[in-house]
C-alpha positions as CSV (number, residue, x, y, z in Angstrom):
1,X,-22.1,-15.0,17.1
2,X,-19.7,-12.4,15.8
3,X,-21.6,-9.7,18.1
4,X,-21.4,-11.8,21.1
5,X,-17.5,-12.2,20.9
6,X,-17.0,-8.8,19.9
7,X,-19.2,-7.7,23.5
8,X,-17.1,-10.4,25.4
9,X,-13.9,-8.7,24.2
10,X,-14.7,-5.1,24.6
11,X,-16.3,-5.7,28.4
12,X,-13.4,-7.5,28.7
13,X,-10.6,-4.8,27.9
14,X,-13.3,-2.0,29.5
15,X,-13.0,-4.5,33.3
16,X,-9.3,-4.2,32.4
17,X,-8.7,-0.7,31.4
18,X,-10.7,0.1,35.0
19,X,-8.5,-2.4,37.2
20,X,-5.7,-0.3,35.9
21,X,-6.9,2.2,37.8
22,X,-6.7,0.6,41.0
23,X,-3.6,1.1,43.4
24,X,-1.6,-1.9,44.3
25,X,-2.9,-1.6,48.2
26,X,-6.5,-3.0,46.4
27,X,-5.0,-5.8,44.8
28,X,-3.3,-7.0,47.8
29,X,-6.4,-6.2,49.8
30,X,-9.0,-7.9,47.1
31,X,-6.5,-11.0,47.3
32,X,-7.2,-11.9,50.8
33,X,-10.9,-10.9,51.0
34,X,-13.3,-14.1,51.3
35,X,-16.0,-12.6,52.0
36,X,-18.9,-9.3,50.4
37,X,-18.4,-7.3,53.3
38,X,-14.5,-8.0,53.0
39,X,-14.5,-6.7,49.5
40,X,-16.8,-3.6,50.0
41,X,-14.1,-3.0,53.0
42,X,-11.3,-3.0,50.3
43,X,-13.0,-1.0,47.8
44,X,-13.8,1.3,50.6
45,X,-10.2,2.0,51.7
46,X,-9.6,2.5,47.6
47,X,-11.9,5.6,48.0
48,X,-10.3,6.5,50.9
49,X,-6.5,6.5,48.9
50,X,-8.4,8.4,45.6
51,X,-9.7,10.8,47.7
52,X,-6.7,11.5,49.6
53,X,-4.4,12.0,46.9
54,X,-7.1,14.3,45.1
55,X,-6.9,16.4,48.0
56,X,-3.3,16.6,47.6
57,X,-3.6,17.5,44.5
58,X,-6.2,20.0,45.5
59,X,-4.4,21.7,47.9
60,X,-1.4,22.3,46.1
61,X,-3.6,23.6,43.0
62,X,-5.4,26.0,45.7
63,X,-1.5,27.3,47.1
64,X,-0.5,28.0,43.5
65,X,-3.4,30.3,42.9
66,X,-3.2,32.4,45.6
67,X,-1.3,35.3,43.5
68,X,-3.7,35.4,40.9
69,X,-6.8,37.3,41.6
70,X,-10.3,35.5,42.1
71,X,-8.2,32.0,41.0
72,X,-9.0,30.0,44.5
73,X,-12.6,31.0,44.2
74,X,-12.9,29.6,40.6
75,X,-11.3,26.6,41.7
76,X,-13.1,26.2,44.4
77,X,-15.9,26.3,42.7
78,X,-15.2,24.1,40.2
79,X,-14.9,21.7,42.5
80,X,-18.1,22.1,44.3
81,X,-19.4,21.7,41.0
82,X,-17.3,18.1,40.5
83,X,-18.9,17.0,43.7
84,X,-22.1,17.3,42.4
85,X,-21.4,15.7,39.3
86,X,-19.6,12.8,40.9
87,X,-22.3,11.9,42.9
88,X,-25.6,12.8,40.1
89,X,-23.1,10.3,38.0
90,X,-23.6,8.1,40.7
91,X,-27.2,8.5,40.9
92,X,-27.9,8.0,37.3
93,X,-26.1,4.5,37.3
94,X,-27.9,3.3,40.3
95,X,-31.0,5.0,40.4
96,X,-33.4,2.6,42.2
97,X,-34.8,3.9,45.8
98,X,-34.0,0.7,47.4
99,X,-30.3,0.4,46.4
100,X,-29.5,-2.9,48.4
101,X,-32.6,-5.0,47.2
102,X,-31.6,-4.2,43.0
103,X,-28.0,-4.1,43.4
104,X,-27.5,-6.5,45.9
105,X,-24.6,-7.4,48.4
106,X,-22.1,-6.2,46.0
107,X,-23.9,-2.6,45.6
108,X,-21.6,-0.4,48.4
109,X,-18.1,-2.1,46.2
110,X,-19.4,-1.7,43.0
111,X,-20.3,2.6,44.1
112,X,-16.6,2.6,45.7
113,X,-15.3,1.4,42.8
114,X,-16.7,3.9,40.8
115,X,-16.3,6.9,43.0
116,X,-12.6,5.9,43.0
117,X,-12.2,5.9,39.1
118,X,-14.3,8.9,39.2
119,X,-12.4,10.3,41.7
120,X,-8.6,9.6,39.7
121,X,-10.0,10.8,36.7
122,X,-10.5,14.2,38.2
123,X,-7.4,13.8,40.0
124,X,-5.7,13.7,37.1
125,X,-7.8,16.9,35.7
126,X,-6.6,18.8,38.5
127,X,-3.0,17.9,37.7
128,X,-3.6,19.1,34.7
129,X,-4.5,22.4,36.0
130,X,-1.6,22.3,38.3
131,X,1.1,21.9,35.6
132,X,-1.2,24.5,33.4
133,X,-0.4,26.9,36.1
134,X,3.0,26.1,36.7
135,X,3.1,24.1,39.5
136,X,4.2,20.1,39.6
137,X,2.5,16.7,41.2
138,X,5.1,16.6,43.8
């Protein structure tokens, strides 16, 4: 009994800890969806915020290495390489052929989801970089 409680609070804070890394646009967005493909529109738009701020990010890492010999291509690079990552890490937690028939309905939110924590969590990697080399967030 004590396992089972101790599962139920640990997925618990883990569902939490992740909807913290949601903007405020999905929360108003998830709130008025009524419907799968409503939801999977919501966590779609989610990737679409993630991924623009990460090419913010991006692009202001890229301008700040441009006096420092062979930096862009190293960054560059490393991102190619987080690409690939990102979406073998998506692979490896859904790895059936026929996606839609074992995940179900829910399958397309649940990969948004994920790309967009994935996606934040190397956003934040990058801004770590940035500041590393001098630079700021804004």
């Amino acid at each position: 009994m004590k396992l089972i409680v101790a599962n139920v609070i640990l997925t618990f804070i883990g569902c939490s800890a992740s909807l913290a890394q949601t903007s405020e646009q999905y929360g108003n967005s998830m709130s008025k969806a009524n419907t799968q493909m409503a939801m999977n529109a919501c966590a779609n738009e989610e990737v679409q915020r993630a991924d623009a701020e990460l090419n913010e990010i991006y692009q202001k890492l890229l301008s700040s290495a441009t006096d420092q010999s062979g930096a862009v291509e190293k960054i560059k690079a490393a991102e190619r390489t987080w690409i690939a990552y990102r979406d073998a890490y998506i692979d490896a937690m859904y790895p059936a052929k026929d996606k839609q028939a074992a995940y179900g309905s829910s399958f397309p939110m649940e990969v948004d989801f994920l790309r967009a924590k994935l996606t934040r969590q190397q956003t934040m990697a990058l801004t770590d970089l940035l500041k590393q080399r001098g630079g700021s967030k804004k």
